[in-house]
Structure formats: C-alpha cells, structure tokens
mmCIF file of the protein (N, C-alpha, C, O) and its ligand, coordinates in Angstrom:
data_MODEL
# 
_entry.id   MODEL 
# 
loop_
_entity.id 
_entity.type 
_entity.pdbx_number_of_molecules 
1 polymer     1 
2 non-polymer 1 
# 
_entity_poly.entity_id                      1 
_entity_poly.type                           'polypeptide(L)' 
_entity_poly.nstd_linkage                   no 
_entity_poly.nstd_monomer                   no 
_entity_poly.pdbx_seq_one_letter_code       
;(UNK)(UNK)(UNK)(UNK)(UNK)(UNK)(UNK)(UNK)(UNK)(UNK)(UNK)(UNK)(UNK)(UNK)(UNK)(UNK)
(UNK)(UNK)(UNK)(UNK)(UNK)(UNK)(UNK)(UNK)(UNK)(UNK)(UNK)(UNK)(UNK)(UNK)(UNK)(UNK)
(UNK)(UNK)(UNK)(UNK)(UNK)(UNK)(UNK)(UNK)(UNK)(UNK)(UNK)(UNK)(UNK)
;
_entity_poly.pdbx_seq_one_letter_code_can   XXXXXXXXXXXXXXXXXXXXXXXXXXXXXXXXXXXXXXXXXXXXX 
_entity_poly.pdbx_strand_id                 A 
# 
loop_
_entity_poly_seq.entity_id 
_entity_poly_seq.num 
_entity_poly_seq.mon_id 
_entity_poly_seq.hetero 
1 1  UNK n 
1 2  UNK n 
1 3  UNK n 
1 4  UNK n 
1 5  UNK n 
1 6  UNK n 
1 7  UNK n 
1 8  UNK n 
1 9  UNK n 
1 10 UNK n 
1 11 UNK n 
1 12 UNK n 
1 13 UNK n 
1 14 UNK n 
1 15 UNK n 
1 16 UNK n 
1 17 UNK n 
1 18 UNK n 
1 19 UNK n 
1 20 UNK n 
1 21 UNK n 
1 22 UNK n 
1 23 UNK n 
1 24 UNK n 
1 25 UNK n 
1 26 UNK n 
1 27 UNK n 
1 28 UNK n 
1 29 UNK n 
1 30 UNK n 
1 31 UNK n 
1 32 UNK n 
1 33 UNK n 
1 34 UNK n 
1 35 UNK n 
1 36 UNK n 
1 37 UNK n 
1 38 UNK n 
1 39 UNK n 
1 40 UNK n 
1 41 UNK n 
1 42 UNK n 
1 43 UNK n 
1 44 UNK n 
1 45 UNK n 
# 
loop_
_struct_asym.id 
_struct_asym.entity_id 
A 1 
B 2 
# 
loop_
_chem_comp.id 
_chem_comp.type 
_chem_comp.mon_nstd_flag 
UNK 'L-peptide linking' . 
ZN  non-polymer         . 
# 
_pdbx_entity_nonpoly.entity_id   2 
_pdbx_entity_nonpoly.name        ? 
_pdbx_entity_nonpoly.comp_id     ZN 
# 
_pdbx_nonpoly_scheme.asym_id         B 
_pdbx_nonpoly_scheme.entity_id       2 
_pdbx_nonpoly_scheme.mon_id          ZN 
_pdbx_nonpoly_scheme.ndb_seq_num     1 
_pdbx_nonpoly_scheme.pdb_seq_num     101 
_pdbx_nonpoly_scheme.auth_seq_num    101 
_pdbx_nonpoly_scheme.pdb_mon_id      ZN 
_pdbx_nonpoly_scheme.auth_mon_id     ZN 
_pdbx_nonpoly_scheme.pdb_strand_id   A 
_pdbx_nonpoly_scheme.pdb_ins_code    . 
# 
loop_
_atom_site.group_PDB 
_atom_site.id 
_atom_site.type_symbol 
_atom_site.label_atom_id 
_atom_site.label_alt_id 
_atom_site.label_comp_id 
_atom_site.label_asym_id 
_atom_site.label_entity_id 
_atom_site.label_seq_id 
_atom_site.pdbx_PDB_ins_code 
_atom_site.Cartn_x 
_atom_site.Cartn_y 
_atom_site.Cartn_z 
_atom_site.occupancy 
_atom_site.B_iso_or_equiv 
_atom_site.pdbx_formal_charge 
_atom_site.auth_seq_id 
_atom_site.auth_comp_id 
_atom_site.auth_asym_id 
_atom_site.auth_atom_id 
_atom_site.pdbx_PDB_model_num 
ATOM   1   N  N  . UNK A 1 1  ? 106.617 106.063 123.897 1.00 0.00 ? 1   UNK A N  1 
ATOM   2   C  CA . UNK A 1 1  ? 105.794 106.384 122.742 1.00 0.00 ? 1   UNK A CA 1 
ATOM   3   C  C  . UNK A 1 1  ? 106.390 105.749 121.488 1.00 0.00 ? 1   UNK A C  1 
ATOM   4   O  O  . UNK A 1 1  ? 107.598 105.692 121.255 1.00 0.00 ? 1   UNK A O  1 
ATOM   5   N  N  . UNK A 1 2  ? 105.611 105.371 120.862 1.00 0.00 ? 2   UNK A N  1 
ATOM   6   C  CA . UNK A 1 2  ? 106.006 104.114 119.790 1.00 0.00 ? 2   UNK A CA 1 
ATOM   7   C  C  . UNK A 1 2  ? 105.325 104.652 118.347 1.00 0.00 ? 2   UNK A C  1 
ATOM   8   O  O  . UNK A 1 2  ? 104.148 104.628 117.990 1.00 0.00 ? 2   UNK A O  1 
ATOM   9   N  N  . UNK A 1 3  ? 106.785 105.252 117.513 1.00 0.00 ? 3   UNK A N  1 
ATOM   10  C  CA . UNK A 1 3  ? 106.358 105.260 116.434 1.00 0.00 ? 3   UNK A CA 1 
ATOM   11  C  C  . UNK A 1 3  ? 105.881 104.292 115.139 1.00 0.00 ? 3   UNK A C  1 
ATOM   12  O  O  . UNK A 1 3  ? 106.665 103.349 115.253 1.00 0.00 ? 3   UNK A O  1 
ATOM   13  N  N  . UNK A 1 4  ? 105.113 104.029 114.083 1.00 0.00 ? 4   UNK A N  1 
ATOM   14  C  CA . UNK A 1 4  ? 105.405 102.975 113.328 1.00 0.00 ? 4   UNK A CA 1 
ATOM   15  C  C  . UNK A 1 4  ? 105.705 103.424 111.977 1.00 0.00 ? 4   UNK A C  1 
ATOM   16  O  O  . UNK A 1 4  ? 104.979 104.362 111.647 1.00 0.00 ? 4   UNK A O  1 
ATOM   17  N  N  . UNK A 1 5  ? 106.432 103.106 111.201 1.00 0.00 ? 5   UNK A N  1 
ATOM   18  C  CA . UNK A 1 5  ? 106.466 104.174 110.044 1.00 0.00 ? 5   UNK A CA 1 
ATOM   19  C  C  . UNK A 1 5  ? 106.398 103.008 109.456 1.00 0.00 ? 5   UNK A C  1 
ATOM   20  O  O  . UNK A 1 5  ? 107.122 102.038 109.680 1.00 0.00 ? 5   UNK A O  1 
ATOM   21  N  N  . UNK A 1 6  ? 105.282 103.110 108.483 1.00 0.00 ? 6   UNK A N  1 
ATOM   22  C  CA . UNK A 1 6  ? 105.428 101.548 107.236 1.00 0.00 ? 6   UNK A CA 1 
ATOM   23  C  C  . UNK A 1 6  ? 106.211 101.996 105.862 1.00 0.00 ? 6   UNK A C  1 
ATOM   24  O  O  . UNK A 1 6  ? 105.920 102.812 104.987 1.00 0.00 ? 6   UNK A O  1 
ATOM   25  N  N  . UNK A 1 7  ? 107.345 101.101 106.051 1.00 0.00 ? 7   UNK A N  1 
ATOM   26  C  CA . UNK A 1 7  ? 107.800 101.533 105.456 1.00 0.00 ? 7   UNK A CA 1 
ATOM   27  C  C  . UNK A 1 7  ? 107.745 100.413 103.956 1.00 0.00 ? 7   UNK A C  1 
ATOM   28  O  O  . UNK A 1 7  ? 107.780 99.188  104.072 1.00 0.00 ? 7   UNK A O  1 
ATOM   29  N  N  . UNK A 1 8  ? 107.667 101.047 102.771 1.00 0.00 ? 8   UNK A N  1 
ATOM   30  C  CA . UNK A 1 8  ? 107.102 100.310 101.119 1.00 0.00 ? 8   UNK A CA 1 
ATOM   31  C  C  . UNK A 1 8  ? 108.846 100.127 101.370 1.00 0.00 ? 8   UNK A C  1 
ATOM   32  O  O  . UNK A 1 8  ? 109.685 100.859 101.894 1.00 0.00 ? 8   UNK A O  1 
ATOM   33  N  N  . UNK A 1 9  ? 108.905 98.897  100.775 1.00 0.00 ? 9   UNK A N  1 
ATOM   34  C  CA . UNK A 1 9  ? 110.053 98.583  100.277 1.00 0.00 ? 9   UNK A CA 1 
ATOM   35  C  C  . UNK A 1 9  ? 109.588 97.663  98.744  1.00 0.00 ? 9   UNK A C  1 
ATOM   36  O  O  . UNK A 1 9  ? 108.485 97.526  98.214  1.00 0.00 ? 9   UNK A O  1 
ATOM   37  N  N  . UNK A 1 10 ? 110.715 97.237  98.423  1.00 0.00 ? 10  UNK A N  1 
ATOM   38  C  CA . UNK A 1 10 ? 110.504 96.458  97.138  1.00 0.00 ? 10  UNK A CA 1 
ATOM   39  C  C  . UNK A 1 10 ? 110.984 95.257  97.839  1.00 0.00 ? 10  UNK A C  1 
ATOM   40  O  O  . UNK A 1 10 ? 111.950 95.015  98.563  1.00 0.00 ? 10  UNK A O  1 
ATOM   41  N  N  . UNK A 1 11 ? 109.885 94.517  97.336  1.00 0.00 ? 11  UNK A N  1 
ATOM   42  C  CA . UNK A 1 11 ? 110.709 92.670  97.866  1.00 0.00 ? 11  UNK A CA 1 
ATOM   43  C  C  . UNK A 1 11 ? 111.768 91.950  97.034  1.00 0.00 ? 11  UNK A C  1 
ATOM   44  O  O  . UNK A 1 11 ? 112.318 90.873  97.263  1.00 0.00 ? 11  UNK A O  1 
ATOM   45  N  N  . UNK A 1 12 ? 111.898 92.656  96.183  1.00 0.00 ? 12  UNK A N  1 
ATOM   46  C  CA . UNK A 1 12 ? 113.273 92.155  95.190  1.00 0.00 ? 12  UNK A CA 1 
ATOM   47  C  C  . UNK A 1 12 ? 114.761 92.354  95.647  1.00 0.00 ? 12  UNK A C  1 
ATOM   48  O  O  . UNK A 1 12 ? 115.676 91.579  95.925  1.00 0.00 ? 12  UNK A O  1 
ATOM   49  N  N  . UNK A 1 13 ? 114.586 94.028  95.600  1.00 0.00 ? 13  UNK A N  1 
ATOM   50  C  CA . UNK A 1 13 ? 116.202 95.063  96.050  1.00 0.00 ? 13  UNK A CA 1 
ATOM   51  C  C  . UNK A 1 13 ? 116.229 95.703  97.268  1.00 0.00 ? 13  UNK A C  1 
ATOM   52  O  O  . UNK A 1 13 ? 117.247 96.120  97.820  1.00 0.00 ? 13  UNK A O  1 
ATOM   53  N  N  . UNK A 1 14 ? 114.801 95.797  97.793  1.00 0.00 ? 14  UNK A N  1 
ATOM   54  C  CA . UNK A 1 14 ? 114.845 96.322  99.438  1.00 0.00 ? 14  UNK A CA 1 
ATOM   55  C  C  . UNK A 1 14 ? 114.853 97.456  99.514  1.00 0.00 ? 14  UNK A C  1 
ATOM   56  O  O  . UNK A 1 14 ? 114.974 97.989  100.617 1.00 0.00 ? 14  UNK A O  1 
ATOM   57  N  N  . UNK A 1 15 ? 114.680 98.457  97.950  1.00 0.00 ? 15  UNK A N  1 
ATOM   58  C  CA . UNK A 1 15 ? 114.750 100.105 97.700  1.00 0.00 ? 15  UNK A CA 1 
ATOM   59  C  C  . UNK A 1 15 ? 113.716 100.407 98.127  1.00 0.00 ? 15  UNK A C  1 
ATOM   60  O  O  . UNK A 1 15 ? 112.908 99.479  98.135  1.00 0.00 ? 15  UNK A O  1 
ATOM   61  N  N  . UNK A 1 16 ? 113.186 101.816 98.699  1.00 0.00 ? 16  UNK A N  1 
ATOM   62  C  CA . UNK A 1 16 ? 112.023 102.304 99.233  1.00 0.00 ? 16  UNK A CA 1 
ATOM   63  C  C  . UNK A 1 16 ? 111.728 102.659 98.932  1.00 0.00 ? 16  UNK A C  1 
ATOM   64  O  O  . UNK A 1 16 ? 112.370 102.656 97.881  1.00 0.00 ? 16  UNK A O  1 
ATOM   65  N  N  . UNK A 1 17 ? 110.430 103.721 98.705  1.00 0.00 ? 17  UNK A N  1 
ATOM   66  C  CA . UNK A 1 17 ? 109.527 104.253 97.455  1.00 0.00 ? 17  UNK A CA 1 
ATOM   67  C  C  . UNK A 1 17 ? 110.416 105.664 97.618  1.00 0.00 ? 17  UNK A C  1 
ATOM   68  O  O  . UNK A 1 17 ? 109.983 106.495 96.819  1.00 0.00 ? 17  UNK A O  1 
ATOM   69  N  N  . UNK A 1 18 ? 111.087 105.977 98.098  1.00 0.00 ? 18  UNK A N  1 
ATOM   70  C  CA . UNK A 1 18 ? 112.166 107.089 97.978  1.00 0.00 ? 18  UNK A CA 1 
ATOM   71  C  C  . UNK A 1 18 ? 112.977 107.177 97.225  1.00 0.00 ? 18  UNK A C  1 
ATOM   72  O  O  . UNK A 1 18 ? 113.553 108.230 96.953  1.00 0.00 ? 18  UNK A O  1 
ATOM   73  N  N  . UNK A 1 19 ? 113.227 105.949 96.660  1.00 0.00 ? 19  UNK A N  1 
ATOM   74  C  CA . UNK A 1 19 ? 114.516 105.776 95.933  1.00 0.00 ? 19  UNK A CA 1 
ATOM   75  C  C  . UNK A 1 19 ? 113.980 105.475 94.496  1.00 0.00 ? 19  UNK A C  1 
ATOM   76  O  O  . UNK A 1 19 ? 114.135 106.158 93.484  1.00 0.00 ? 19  UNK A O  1 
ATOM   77  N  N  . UNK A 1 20 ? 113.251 104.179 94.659  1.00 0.00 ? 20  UNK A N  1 
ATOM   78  C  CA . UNK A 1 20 ? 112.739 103.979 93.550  1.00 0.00 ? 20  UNK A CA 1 
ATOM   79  C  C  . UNK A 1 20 ? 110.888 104.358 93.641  1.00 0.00 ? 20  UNK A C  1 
ATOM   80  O  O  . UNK A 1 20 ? 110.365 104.614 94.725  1.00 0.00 ? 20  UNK A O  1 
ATOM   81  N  N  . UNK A 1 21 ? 109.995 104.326 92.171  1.00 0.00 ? 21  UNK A N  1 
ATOM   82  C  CA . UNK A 1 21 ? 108.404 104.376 92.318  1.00 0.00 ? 21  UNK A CA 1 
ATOM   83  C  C  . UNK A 1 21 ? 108.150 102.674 92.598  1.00 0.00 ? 21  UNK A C  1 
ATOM   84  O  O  . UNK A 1 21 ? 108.883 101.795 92.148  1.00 0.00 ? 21  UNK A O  1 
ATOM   85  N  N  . UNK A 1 22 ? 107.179 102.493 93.278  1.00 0.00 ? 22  UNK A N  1 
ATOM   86  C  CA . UNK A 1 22 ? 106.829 100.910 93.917  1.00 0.00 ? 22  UNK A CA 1 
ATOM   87  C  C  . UNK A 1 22 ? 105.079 100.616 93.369  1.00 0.00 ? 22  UNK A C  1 
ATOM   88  O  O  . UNK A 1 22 ? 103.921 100.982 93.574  1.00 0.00 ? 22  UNK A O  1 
ATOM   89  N  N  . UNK A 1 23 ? 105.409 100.250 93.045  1.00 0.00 ? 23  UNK A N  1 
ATOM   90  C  CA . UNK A 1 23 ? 104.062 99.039  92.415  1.00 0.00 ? 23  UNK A CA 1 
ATOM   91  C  C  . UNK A 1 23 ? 103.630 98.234  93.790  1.00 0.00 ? 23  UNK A C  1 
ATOM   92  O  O  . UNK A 1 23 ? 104.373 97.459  94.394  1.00 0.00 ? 23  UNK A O  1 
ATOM   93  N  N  . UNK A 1 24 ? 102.097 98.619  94.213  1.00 0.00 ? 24  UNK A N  1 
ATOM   94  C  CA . UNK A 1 24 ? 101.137 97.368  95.101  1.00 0.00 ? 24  UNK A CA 1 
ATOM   95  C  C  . UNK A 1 24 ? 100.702 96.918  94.243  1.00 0.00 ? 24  UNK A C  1 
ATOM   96  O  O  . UNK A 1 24 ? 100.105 97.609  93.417  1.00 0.00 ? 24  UNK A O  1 
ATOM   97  N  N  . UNK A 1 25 ? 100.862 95.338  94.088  1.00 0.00 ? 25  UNK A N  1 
ATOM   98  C  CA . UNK A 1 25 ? 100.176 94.221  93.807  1.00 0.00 ? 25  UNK A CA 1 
ATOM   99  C  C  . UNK A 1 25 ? 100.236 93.181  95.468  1.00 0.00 ? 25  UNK A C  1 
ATOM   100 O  O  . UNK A 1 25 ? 100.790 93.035  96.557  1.00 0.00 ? 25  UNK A O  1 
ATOM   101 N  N  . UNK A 1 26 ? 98.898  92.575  94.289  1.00 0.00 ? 26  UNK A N  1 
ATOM   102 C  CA . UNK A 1 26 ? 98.150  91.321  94.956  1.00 0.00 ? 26  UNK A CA 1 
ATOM   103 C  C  . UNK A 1 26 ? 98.902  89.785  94.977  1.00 0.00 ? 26  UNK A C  1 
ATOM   104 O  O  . UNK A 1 26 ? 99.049  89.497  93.789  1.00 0.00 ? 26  UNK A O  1 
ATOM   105 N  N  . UNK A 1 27 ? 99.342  88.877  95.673  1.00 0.00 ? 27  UNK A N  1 
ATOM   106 C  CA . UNK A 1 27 ? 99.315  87.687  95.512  1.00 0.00 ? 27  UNK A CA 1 
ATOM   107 C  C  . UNK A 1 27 ? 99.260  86.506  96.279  1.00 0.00 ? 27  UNK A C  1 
ATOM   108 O  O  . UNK A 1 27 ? 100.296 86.072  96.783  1.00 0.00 ? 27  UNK A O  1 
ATOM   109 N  N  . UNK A 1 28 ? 98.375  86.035  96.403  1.00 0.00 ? 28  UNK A N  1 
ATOM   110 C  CA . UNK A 1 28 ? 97.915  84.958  97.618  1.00 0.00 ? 28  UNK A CA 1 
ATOM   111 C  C  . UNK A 1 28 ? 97.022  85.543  98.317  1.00 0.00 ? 28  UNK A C  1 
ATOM   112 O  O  . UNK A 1 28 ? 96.895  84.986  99.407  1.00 0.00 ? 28  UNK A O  1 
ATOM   113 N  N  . UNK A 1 29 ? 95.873  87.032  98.074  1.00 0.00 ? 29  UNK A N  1 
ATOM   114 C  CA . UNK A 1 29 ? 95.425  87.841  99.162  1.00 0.00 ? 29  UNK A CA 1 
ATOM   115 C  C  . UNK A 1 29 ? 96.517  88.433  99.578  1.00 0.00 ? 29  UNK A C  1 
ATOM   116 O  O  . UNK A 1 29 ? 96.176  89.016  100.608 1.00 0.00 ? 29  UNK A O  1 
ATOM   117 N  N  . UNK A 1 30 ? 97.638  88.629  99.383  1.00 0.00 ? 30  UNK A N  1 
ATOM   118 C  CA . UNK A 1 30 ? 98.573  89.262  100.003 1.00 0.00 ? 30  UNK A CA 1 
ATOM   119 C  C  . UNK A 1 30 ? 99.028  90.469  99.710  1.00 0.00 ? 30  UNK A C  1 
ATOM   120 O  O  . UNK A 1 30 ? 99.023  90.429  98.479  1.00 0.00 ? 30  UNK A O  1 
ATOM   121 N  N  . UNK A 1 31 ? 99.460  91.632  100.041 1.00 0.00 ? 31  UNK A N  1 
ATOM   122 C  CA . UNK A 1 31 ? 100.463 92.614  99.258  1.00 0.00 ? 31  UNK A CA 1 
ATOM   123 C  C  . UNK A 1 31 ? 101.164 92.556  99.553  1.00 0.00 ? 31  UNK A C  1 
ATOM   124 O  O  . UNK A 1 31 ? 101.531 92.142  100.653 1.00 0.00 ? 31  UNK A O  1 
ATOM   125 N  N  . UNK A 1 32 ? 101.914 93.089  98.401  1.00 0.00 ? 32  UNK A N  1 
ATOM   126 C  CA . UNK A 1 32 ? 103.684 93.025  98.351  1.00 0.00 ? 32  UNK A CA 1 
ATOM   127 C  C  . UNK A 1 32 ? 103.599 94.595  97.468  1.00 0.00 ? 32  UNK A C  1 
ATOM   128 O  O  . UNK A 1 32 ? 102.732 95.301  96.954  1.00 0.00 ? 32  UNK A O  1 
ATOM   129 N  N  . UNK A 1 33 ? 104.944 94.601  97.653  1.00 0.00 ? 33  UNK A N  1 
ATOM   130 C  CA . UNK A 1 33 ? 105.315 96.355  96.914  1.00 0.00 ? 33  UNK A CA 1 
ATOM   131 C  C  . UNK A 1 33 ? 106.726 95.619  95.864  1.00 0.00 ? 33  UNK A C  1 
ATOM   132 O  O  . UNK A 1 33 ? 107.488 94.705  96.178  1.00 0.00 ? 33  UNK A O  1 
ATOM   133 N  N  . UNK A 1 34 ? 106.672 96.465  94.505  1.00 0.00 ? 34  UNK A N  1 
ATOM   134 C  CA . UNK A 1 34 ? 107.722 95.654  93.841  1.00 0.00 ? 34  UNK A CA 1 
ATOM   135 C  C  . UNK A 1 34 ? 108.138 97.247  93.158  1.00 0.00 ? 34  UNK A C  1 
ATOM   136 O  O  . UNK A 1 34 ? 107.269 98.118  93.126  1.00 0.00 ? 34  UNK A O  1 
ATOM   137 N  N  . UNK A 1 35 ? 109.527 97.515  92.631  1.00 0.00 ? 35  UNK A N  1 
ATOM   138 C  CA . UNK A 1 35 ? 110.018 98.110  92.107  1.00 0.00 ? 35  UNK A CA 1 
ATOM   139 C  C  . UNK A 1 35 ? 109.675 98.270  90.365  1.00 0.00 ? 35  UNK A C  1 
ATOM   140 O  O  . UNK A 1 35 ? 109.356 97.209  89.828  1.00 0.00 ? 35  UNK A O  1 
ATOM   141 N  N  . UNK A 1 36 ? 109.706 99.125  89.742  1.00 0.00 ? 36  UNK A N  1 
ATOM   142 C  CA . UNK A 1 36 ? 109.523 99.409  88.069  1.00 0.00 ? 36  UNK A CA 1 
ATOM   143 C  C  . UNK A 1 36 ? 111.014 98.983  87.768  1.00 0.00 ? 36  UNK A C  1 
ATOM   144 O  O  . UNK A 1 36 ? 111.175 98.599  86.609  1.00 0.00 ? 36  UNK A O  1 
ATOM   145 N  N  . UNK A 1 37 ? 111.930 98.974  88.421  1.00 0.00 ? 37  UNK A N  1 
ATOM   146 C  CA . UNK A 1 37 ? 112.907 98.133  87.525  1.00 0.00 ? 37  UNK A CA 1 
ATOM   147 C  C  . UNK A 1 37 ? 112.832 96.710  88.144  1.00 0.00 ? 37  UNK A C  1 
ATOM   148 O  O  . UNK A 1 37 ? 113.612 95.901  87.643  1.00 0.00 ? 37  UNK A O  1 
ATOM   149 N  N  . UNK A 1 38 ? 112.084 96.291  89.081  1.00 0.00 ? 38  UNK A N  1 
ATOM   150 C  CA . UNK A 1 38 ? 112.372 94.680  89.419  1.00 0.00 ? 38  UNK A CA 1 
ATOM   151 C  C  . UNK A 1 38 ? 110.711 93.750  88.638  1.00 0.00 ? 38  UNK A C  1 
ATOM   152 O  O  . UNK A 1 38 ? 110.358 92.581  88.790  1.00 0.00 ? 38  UNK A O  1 
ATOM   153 N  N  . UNK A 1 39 ? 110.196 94.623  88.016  1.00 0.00 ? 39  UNK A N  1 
ATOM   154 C  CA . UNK A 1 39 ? 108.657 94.269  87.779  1.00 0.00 ? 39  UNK A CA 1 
ATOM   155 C  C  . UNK A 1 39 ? 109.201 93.492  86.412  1.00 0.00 ? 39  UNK A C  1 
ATOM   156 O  O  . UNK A 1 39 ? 108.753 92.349  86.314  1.00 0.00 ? 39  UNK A O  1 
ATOM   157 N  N  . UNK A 1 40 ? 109.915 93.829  85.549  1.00 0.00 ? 40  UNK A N  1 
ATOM   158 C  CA . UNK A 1 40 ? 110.098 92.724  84.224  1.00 0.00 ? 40  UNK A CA 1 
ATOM   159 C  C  . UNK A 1 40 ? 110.206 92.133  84.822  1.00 0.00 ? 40  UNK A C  1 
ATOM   160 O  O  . UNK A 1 40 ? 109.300 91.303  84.750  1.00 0.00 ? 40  UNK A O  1 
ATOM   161 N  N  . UNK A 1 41 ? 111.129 91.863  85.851  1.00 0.00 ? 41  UNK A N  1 
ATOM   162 C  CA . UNK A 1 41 ? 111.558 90.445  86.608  1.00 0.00 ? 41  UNK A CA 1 
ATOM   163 C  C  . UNK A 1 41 ? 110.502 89.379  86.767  1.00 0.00 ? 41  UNK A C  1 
ATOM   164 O  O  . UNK A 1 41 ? 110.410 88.236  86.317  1.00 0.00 ? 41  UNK A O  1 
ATOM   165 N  N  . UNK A 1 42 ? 109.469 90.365  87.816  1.00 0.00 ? 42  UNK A N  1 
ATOM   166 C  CA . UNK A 1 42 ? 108.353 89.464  88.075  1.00 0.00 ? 42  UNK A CA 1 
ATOM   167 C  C  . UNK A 1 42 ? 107.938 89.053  86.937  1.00 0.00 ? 42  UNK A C  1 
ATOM   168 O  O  . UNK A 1 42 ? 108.214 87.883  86.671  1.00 0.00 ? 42  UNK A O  1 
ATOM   169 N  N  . UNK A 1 43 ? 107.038 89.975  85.754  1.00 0.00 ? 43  UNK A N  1 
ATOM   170 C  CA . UNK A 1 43 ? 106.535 89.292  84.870  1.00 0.00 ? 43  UNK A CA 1 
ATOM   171 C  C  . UNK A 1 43 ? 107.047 88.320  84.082  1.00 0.00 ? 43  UNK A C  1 
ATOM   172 O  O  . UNK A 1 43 ? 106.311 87.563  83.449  1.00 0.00 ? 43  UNK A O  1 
ATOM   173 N  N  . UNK A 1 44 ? 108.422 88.247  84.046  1.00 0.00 ? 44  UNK A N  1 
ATOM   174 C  CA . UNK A 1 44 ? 109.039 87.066  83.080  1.00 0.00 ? 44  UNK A CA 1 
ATOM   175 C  C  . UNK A 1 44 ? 109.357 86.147  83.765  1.00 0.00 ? 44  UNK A C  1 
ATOM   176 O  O  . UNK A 1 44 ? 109.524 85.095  83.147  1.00 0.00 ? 44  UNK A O  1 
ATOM   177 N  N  . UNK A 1 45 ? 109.586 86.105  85.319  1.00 0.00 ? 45  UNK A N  1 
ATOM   178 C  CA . UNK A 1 45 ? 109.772 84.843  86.173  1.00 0.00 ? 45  UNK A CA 1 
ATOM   179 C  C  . UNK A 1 45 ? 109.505 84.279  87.372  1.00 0.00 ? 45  UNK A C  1 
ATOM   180 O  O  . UNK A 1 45 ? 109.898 83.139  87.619  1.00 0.00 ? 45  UNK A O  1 
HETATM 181 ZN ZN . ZN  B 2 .  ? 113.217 96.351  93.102  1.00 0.00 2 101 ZN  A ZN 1 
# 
C-alpha cells in the first residue's frame, strides 16, 4: 500500500509549508511553491 504525501516545498531553501507559509505561483504553465522569505528573491532576480 503506497502512500503519496505531496509534499509543498520551496524551490529556493527546500523549507515546507510547515516551516515556512509557501506561495503557488505560475511559470511556464508550471507550478512551483516559493517561500515569503525567498519571494524578494524571485521578484528582484
Ligand atoms: Zn524559500
């Protein structure tokens, strides 16, 4: 028996929505999950 647990990580630091709150965004049609402290990141680079 095969559990799957999806687990949100942040694609920046690899923190989980446990640790840190995670932002879904869009890019390429794609989602990704990003962290509130790694999101300046994104927006400035
Ligand atoms: Zn992060």
């Amino acid at each position: 028996m095969a559990i799957f647990i999806s687990m949100k990580k942040c694609e920046n630091c690899q923190r989980s929505e446990d640790e840190v709150p995670l932002i879904k965004y869009y890019h390429r049609q794609d989602k990704h999950y990003i962290c509130t402290r790694c999101l300046p990141m994104l927006i400035h680079g």
